[in-house]
N, C-alpha and C positions, 0 to 999 in steps of 0.2 A: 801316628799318621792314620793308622785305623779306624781311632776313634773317631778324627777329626772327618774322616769321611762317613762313620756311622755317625753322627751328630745331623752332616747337612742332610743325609738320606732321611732323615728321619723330623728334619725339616721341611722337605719336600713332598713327604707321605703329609703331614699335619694341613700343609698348605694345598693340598691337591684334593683333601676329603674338606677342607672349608670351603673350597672354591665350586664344590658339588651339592657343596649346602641347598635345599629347596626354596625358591623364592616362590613367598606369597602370592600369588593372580587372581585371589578371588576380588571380584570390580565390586565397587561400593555403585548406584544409583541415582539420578536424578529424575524425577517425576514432572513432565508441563501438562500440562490439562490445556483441552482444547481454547479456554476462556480467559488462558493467565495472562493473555497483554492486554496492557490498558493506557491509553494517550494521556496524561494527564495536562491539561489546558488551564490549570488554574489559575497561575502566574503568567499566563501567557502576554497577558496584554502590558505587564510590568517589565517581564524580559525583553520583549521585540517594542516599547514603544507605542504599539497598536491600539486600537479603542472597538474591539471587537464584541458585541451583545452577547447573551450567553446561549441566543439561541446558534450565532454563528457558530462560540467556542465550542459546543455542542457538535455540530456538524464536523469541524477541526476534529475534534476525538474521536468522530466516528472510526472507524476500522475494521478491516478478518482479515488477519495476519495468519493463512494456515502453516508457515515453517518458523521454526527455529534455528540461527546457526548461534554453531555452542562453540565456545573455548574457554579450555581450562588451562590456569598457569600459563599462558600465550601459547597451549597447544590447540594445534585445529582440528576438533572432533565432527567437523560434517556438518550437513543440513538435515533436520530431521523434522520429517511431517507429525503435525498435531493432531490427538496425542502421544506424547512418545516416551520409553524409559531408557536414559543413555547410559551405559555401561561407562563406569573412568576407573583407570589404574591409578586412584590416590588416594589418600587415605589424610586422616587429618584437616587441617584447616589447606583450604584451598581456593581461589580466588575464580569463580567462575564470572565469564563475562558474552552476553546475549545478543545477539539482534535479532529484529523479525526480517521473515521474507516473504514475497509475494508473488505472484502467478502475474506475470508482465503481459499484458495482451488479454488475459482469459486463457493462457495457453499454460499447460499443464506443464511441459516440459520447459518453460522458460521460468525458472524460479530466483531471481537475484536477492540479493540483501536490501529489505528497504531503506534509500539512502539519505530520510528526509529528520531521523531521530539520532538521538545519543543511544550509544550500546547503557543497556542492564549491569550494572557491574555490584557483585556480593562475592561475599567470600563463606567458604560453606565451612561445618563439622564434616567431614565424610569416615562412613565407618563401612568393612569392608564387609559385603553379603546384605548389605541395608539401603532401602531405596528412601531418599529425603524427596516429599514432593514440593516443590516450586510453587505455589495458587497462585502468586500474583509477580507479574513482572511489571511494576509502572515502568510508562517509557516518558520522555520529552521531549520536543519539537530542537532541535540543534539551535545554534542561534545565528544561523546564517538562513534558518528556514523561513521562507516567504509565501503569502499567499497570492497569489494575482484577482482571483474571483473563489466567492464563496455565494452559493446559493440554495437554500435550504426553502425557498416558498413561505417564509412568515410572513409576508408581505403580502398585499391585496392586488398588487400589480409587477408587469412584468419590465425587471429594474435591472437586466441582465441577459435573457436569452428575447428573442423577438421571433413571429416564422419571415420567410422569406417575402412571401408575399400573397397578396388577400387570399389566394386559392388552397391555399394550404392552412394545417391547425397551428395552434398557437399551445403555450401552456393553461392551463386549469391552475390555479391555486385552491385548494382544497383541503380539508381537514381528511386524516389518515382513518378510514375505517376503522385498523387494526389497534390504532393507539390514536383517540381523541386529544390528546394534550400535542400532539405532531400534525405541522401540515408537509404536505407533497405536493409535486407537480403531478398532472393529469394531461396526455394528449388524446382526446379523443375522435376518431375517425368514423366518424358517422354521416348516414343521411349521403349528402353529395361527396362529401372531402373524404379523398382516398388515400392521402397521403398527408406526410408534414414534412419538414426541413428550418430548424430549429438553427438561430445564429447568434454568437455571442455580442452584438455589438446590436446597435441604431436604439435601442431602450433609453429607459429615464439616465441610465449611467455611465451609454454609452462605452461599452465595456471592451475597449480595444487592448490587445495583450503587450506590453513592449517590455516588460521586465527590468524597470528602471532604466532601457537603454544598454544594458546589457546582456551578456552571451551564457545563459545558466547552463551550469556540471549539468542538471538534471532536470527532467518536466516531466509534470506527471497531470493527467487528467483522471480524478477519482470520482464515480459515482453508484446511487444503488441504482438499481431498476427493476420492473419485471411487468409483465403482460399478461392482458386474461387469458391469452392463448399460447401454447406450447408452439417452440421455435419461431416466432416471432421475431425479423430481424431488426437492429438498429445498425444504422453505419456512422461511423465515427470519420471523420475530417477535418483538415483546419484549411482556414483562407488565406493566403498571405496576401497583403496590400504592401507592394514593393514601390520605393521611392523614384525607379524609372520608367515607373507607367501607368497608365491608370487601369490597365485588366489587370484582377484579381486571380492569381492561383490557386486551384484547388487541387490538394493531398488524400488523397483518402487513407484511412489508415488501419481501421479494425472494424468489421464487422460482428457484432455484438448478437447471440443467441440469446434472449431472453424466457423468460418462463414464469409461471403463473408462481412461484417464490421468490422473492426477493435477493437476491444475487449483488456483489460490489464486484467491482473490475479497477483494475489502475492500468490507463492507457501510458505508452509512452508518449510524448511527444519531443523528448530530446533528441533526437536526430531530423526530423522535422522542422526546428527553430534553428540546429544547428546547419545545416545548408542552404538554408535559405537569409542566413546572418549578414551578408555583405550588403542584400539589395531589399530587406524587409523594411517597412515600414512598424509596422503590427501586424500580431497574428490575431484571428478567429477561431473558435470553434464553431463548429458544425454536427449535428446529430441530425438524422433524416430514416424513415421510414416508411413505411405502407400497408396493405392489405392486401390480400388476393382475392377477394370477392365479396360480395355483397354485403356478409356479415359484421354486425359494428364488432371495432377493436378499439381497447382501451391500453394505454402504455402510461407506466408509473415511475418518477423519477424521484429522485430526497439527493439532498448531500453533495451535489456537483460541486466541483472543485479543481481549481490550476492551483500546483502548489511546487513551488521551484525553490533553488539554491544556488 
C-alpha cells in the first residue's frame, strides 16, 4: 500500500515540475512600411464588366491608407498606424490576413476598415525574436465594388462637375505642375469671383447619382486637393432631388481644411443616401468655397470619386 502511494506522490511531483515548465513569449515581428498598399486595377475592367481608360483605372488606384487592421490565425491584433512593427505569439507558418483603414471625415479619431477591397491574405514563416517586413500588400476592388463617377480632368471639358451659376468659378482643366504627364482640376478665384460652388450634375454627362436604383452598405466620396493658401476651407454637401417635389435638399456634411500639399480625404456619404432612400430621386454632390479678401486663391482637385457597394 505504501508503495502504491509513493508511486502516485511521486507522480504528482513529476506532473507539477512539468506543468511549471517555462513557456517561450518571445513574439516573432511583422514589419508594414508606410507605402505597402497598393490597389491593383489591372483586371478591373475584365472582373466588374466595365470599359474604364487607364487614365480612370489610374485614378481607381489612387489611395493613403494610413492604418492597418491585422489578424492572425483569425486572431484580432488591433489597428495599427503606418508604420508599424506588430508583436504576434506565433511561431511557424501562420496565416496573416490584412485590411487597410482610413480617417472617415478627415477626422483622426474616426478610423474604420476600408470597406470597398478584399482583405491581404498570406501565410507567414515566423520565427521567434525576428521581425519579417511586409513591402507590399496588393489589394483588389471586391466585386460588388462600384463606381458611380470618376473624374480625373483628362478631358478638355467639364463632363462631370459644373459651378452653379455665371457668378461663381468653374473647374480649370490643367496639366499638373508637379508631374506633366497628369492633369488636375483648378478653381481659381480671382479678379471679381470670390467664390465657387461646384455641382455634380447639368454637364456633358449629366451626372446624377442613383446607384442603380438601389440602397448601398456603403458611400464614399474620395478625393485629393490642396490650396495655395494654408487653411483654406472646402464644404462638402450633396443635393437630393426627391420624387415629391420639385425643391431640392441640401446636406452639408464636412468641411474640408485644405493646404498648400496635397492631402486625400474619403467623405462618408452613407448615411446621407441612407435617410433620404424613401423619397430621393438622385443625389449630387456639391463642393463650395471662397476667399476672405482681396488676394487671388487658387484650389487643386485630381481623383474625385463616388464609389459604393
Amino acid at each position: 500500500m505504501k508503495k502504491i502511494i509513493s508511486a502516485i506522490c511521486l507522480m504528482l511531483l513529476v506532473s507539477l515540475f512539468a506543468g511549471c515548465k517555462k513557456v517561450d513569449l518571445t513574439a516573432s515581428y511583422i514589419y508594414i512600411d508606410t507605402c505597402a498598399f497598393a490597389v491593383n486595377v489591372s483586371q478591373y475592367n475584365n472582373e466588374h464588366n466595365t470599359n474604364y481608360d487607364q487614365g480612370q483605372l489610374a485614378s481607381m488606384a489612387s489611395q493613403k491608407f494610413p492604418d492597418a487592421w491585422i489578424f492572425v490565425n483569425g486572431k484580432d491584433l488591433g489597428t495599427w498606424e503606418l508604420p508599424c512593427k506588430i508583436p504576434i505569439l506565433e511561431t511557424d507558418s501562420a496565416e496573416v490576413m490584412i485590411y487597410p483603414g482610413v480617417k472617415l471625415n478627415g477626422v483622426s479619431t474616426s478610423r474604420p476598415r476600408y470597406p470597398f477591397v478584399e482583405p491581404y491574405k498570406r501565410r507567414l514563416g515566423l520565427k521567434a525574436g525576428e521581425v519579417l517586413e511586409i513591402d507590399k500588400i496588393p489589394l483588389k476592388y471586391a466585386s460588388t465594388t462600384k463606381f458611380e463617377f470618376i473624374e480625373n480632368f483628362d478631358t478638355d471639358y467639364n463632363g462631370i462637375f459644373t459651378n452653379s451659376d455665371s457668378t461663381t468659378a468653374n473647374f480649370e482643366h490643367i496639366v499638373d505642375p508637379d508631374n506633366p504627364a497628369n492633369r488636375i482640376g483648378r478653381i481659381s478665384l480671382v479678379d471679381t469671383v470670390d467664390g465657387f460652388e461646384i455641382i455634380s450634375s447639368n454637364g456633358v454627362d449629366n451626372v446624377c447619382m442613383d446607384f442603380d436604383g438601389k440602397v448601398p452598405s456603403y458611400v464614399f466620396l474620395e478625393m485629393d486637393y490642396k490650396c495655395d493658401i494654408e487653411d483654406a476651407q472646402i464644404y462638402v454637401g450633396m443635393l437630393i432631388d426627391k420624387s415629391t417635389t420639385s425643391v431640392t435638399t441640401y446636406e452639408p456634411l464636412v468641411i474640408v481644411n485644405a493646404s498648400s500639399e496635397w492631402k486625400k480625404i474619403y467623405i462618408n456619404l452613407t448615411q446621407s443616401v441612407a435617410r433620404n432612400q424613401i423619397y430621393a430621386k438622385n443625389y449630387r454632390v456639391q463642393l463650395s468655397g471662397g476667399r476672405s479678401d482681396d488676394n487671388p486663391v487658387h484650389f487643386y482637385f485630381d481623383n474625385i470619386k463616388v464609389i459604393y457597394q
